[in-house]
C-alpha positions in Angstrom: 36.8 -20.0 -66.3 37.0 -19.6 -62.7 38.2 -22.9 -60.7 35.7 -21.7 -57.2 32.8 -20.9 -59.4 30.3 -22.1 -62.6 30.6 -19.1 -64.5 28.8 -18.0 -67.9 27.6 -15.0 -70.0 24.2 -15.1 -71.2 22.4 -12.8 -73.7 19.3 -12.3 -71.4 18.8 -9.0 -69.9 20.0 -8.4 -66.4 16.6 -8.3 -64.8 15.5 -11.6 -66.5 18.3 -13.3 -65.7 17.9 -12.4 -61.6 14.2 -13.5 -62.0 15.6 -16.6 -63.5 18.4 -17.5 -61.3 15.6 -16.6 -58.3 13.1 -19.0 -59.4 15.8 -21.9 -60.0 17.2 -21.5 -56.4 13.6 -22.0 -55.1 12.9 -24.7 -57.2 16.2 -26.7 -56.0 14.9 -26.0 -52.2 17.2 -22.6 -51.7 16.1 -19.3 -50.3 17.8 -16.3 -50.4 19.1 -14.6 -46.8 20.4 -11.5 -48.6 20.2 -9.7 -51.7 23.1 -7.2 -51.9 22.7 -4.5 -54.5 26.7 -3.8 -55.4 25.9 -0.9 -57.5 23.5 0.9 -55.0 25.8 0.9 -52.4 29.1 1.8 -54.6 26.8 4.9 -55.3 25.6 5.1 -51.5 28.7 4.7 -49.7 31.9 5.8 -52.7 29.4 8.1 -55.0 30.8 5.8 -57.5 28.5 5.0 -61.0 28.7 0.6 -61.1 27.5 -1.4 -63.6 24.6 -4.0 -62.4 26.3 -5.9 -59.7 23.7 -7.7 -57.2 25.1 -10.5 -54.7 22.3 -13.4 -53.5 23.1 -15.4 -50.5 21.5 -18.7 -50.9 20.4 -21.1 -48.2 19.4 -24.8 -47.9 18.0 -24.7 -44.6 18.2 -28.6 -44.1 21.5 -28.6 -45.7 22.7 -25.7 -43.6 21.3 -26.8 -40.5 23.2 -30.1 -41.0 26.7 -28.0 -41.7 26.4 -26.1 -38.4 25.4 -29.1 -35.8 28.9 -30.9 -37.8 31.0 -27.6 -37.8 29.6 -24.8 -35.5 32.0 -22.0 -37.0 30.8 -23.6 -40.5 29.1 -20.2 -40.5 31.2 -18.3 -41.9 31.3 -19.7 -44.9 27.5 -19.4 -45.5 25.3 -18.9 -47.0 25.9 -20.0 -51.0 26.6 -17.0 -52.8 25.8 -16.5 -56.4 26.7 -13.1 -58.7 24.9 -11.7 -61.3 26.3 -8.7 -63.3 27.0 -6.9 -66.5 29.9 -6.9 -69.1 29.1 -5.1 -71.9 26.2 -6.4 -73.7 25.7 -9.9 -71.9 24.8 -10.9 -68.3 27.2 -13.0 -66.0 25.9 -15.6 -63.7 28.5 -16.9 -61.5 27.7 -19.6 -58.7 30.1 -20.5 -55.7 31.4 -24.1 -55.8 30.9 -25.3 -52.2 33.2 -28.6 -52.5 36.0 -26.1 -53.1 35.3 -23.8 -50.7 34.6 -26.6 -47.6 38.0 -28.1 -48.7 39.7 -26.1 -46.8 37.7 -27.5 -43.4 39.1 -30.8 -43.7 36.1 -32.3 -42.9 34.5 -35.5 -44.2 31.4 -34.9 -43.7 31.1 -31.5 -44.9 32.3 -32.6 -48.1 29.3 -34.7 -48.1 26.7 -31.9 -47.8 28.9 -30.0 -50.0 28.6 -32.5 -52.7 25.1 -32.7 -52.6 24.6 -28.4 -52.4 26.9 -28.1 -55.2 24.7 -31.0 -57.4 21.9 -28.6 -56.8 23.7 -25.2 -57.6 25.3 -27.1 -60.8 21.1 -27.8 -62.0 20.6 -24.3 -61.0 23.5 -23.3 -63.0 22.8 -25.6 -65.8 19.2 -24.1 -66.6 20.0 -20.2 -66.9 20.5 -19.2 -70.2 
């Protein structure tokens, strides 16, 4: 178990489980700013053969908005990223915890929004299986 993440393996298929974790973001008021295929551009950039690898970047637009008016450089540290993958015969969903990760800020308020991101990410989380 990883202390910055939720992290589990699931017996759904790789595909299913992105279609998955996709709708629950929505449905918790989250879009997603990027969708990085890992194991496209291993192959692209390294000519390396990767297992299924695909980073989403999540965003709460209220919640985000919110983060930048308290902590303008808040930016780097957006958007929410979640990490779906293979190992072996399972699929992995990992999902950043944002109270760790705004920690380091030091700031009140952001741990606030934090709280409430990672309370939706943790439902999220919670209904992939």
């Amino acid at each position: 178990m990883i202390k910055y993440g939720f992290t589990k393996e699931i017996d759904a298929s790789f595909e299913e489980t992105l279609d998955k974790v996709s709708n629950e973001l929505k449905k918790e008021g989250f879009g997603i700013l990027t969708q990085i295929n890992v194991t496209e551009k291993f192959k692209e950039k390294l000519d390396i053969d990767f297992k299924k690898y695909i980073i989403l970047g999540a965003c709460n637009p209220p919640s985000a908005h919110k983060a930048i008016v308290i902590e303008e450089n808040i930016g780097l540290m957006l958007p929410c990223n979640v990490v779906i993958y293979e190992r072996k015969n399972k699929t992995v969903v990992s999902i950043i915890k944002p109270k760790v990760a705004m920690k380091m800020i030091g700031n009140v308020e952001l741990d606030k929004i934090a709280s409430t991101i990672e309370k939706k990410l943790k439902k999220v989380f919670d209904s992939i299986s």
